[in-house]
N, C-alpha and C positions, 0 to 999 in steps of 0.2 A: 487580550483586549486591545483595542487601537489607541492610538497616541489621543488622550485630551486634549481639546482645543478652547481656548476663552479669545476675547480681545483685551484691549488693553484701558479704553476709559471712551473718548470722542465719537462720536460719530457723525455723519455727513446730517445736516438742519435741513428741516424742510423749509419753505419761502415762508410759511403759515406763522411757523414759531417768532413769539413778539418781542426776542429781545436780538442784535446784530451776533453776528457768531463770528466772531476775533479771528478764525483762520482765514474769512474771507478780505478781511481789512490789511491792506499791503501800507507800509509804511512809507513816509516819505523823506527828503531830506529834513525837513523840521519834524522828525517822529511821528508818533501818533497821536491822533489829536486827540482832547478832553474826551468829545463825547462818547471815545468806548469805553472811559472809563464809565461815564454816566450812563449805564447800560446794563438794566435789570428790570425783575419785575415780579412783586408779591402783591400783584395784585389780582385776587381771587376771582378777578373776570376774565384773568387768561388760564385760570386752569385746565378748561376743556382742551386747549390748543396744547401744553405744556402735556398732557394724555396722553392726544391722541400723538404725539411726535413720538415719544418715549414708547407705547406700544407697536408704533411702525419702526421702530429700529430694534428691539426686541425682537418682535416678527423676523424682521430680516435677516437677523444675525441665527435666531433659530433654524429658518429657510433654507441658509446658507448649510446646517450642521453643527454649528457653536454649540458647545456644551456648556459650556458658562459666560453667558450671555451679559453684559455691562447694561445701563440704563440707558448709556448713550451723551449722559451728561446734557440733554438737551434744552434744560432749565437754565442750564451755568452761561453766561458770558465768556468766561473763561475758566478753568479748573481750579485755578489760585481763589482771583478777587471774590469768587462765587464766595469761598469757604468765611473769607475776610470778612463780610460783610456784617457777618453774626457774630462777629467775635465783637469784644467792648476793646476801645483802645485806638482803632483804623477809623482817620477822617477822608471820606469818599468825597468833603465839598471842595478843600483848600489842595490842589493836589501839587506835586512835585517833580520838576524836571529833573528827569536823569538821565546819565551816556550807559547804555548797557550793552552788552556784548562784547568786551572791550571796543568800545568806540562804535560798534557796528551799527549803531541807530540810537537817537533820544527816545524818551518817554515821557509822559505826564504821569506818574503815579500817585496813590493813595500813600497816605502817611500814616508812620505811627505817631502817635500825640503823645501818650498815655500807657500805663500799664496794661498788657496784652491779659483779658482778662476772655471765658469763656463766657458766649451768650445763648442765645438762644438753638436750641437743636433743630437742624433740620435734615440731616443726612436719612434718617430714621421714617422721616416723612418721605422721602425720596426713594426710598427702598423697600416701602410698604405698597406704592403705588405700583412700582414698577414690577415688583414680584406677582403682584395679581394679576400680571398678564401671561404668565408663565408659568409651568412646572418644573422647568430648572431653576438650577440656584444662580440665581442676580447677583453678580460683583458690584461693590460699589465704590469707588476709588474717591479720594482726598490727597492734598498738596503736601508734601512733609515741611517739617519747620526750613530748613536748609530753601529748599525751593521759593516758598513765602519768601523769606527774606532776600531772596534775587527777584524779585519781582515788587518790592514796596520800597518807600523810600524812610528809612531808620529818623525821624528827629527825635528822638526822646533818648533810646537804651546807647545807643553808642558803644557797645559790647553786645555782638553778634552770637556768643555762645549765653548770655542770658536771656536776651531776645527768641533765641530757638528754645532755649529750656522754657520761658514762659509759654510761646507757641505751641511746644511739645503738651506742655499740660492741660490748655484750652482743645488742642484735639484728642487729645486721652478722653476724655468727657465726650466729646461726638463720636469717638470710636467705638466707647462703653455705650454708648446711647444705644448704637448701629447693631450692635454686637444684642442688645437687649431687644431690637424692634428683630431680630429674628436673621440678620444675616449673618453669612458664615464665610462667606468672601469680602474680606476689605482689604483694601490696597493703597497703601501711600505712594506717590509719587513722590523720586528724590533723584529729578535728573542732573539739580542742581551738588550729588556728590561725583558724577567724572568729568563735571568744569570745576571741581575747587575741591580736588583729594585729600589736600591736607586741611582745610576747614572740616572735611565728613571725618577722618581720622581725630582731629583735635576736640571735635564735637558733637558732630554733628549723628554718628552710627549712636552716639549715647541719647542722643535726640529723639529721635526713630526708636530706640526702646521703651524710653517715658512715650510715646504714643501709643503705646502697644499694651502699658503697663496694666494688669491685672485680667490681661482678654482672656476668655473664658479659652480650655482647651481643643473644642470641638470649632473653635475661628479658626478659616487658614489665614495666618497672617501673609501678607502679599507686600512685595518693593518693588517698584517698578523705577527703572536707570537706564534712560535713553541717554543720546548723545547728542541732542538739539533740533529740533524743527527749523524748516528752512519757511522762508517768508510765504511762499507759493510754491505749487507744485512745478516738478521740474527745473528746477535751480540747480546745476548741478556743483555748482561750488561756494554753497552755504559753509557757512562755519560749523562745524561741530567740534566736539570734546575727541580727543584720542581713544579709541576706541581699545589699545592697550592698554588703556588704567584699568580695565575690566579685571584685569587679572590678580590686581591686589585686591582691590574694592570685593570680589568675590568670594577669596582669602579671607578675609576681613568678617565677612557678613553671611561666610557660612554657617547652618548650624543654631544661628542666632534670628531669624527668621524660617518661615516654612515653605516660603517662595522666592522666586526671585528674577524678573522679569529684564530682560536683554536684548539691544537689538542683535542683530543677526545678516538678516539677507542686504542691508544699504554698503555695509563695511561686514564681511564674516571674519570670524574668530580662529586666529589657529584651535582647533581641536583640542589642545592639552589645557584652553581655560577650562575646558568640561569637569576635567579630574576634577577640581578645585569645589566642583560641588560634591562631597565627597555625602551633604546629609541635607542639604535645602533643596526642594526640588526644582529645575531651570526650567523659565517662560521663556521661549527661544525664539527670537522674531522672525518667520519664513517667509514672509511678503514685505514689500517695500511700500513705506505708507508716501513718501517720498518724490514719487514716480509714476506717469501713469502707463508705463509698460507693465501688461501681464506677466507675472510670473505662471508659468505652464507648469500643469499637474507633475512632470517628471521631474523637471527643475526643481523644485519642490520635495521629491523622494526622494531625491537622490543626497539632497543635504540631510533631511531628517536620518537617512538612513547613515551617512557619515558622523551625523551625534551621535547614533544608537550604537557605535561601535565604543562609545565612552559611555554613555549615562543608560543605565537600563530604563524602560520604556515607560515603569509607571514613577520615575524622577522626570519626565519631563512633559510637560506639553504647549502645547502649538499655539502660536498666533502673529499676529502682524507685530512688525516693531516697532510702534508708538500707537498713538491717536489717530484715528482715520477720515479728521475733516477735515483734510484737504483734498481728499477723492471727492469723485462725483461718486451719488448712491449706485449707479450703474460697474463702477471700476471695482467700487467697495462688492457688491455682489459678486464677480467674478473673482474678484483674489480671493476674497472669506471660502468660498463655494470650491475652489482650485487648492486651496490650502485645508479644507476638510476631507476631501476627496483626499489627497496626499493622502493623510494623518488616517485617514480610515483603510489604504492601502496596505500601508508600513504595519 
């Protein structure tokens, strides 16, 4: 059988969809401004448009080869705030400057006020629509606790490992939900464990298991651990996290999950992190979301084929190394399409 392929969550917005899409919003010296936070929309007069986006990047991604096609998150503003907003606890009016990145740019964030409680589901709504466009199985990705709390501003819990356990437990409930509206792919996202190793060690992997807590066993449980998105495409010396910690973090979270998603072609890995998956299967990033050079069909082989002398073939499968909305849909077709091609060769 040929190597599996999925993506990883984002995909490129059409101009249609009515709410701003955060990878196009570059920041300035005074940060970002308010209004992306104030930027969503449940209002049931845009759901034709919120469809027809989500079934055109499904389309696409099928088009392309993808075996396990994501929604595309075309709903979301952002992947975080989307989830936040249903939770009881996060005030979207009063929001909060903060320095993030070390120093790297301010922000206006959401705060927590209040006890991080579970609200209302809608992930389940999300992945009922999007599956009707398909006969593959629809991934559907969520922010893990770690991640949320780098991207809000804490005034109430002031201890970060009861803050994720509250969070942990508000998404247990959306994951059960997810898990119950019939999907069998979810993925948290937790890129915020290789910028702050020893907070995912002190807390945060026990975090990530209360989200997970009671999934039925026919769910692939999915982690997804990149190394930071750069402001815009073509950056070539954004910040990211050391792409070394991969090897503990790995260690750590083998075994203990059923996936485990990585970048790969921006920064590649010496080979012997591979061992390290000795029982989780590796989502191996082979296109660079980062760049809008093509990676070429060989280019491509020739690394999968370098993993496959570590991981035999049905522990791994193929895809970009992050979110893909900072490509144009045209870039996105050509890497997905070049990187299934690969992976059907191998």
């Amino acid at each position: 059988m040929p190597i599996k392929t999925t993506c990883i969550g984002a995909f490129p917005k059409p101009d249609y969809v009515p709410i701003k899409d955060w990878f196009k919003v570059i920041p300035t010296d005074a940060g970002y401004n308010a209004d992306v936070i104030d930027n969503w929309s449940d209002d049931p007069k845009h759901e034709p448009l919120f469809a027809r986006a989500t079934q055109a990047a499904i389309q696409t991604q099928v088009d392309c080869g993808i075996d396990i096609p994501t929604d595309g998150e075309q709903r979301r503003e952002n992947y975080v705030h989307y989830q936040c907003r249903y939770m009881q606890g996060f005030d979207f009016e009063k929001l909060e400057r903060r320095v993030l990145r070390n120093g790297a740019y301010e922000s206006d964030l959401p705060a927590v006020r209040s006890q991080i409680i579970a609200g209302k589901s809608v992930l389940g709504r999300d992945y009922k629509q999007a599956q009707g466009f398909t006969d593959r199985p629809v991934k559907i990705t969520m922010p893990g606790p770690m991640t949320i709390i780098g991207t809000v501003a804490d005034c109430y819990y002031n201890d970060d490992k009861k803050l994720a356990f509250d969070l942990a437990d508000a998404l247990n409930r959306e994951a059960l939900a997810l898990a119950a509206a019939g999907c069998v792919h979810i993925q948290v996202d937790e890129p915020l464990f290789a910028r702050k190793p020893d907070d995912a060690h002190a807390f945060g992997i026990e975090a990530l298991e209360r989200v997970f807590h009671n999934m039925p066993d026919h769910v692939e449980r999915t982690v997804h651990m990149c190394c930071g998105y750069p402001n815009h495409i073509d950056e070539p010396d954004y910040p990211k996290a050391d792409h070394r910690i991969y090897h503990d973090l790995v260690a750590a979270l083998d075994g203990r999950i059923d996936a485990l998603s990585i970048e790969d072609c921006h920064c590649q890995s010496d080979l012997s992190l591979f061992e390290k998956f000795s029982k989780t299967t590796a989502i191996v990033g082979f296109v660079d979301i980062a760049v809008s050079q093509i990676e070429s069909i060989e280019q491509i082989t020739a690394r999968m084929r370098e993993v496959l002398t570590v991981l035999p073939a049905e522990r791994l499968i193929a895809a970009p190394d992050c979110g893909l909305g900072h490509l144009t849909l045209e870039q996105t077709r050509i890497k997905l399409t070049n990187m299934c091609k690969a992976a059907a060769m191998v």
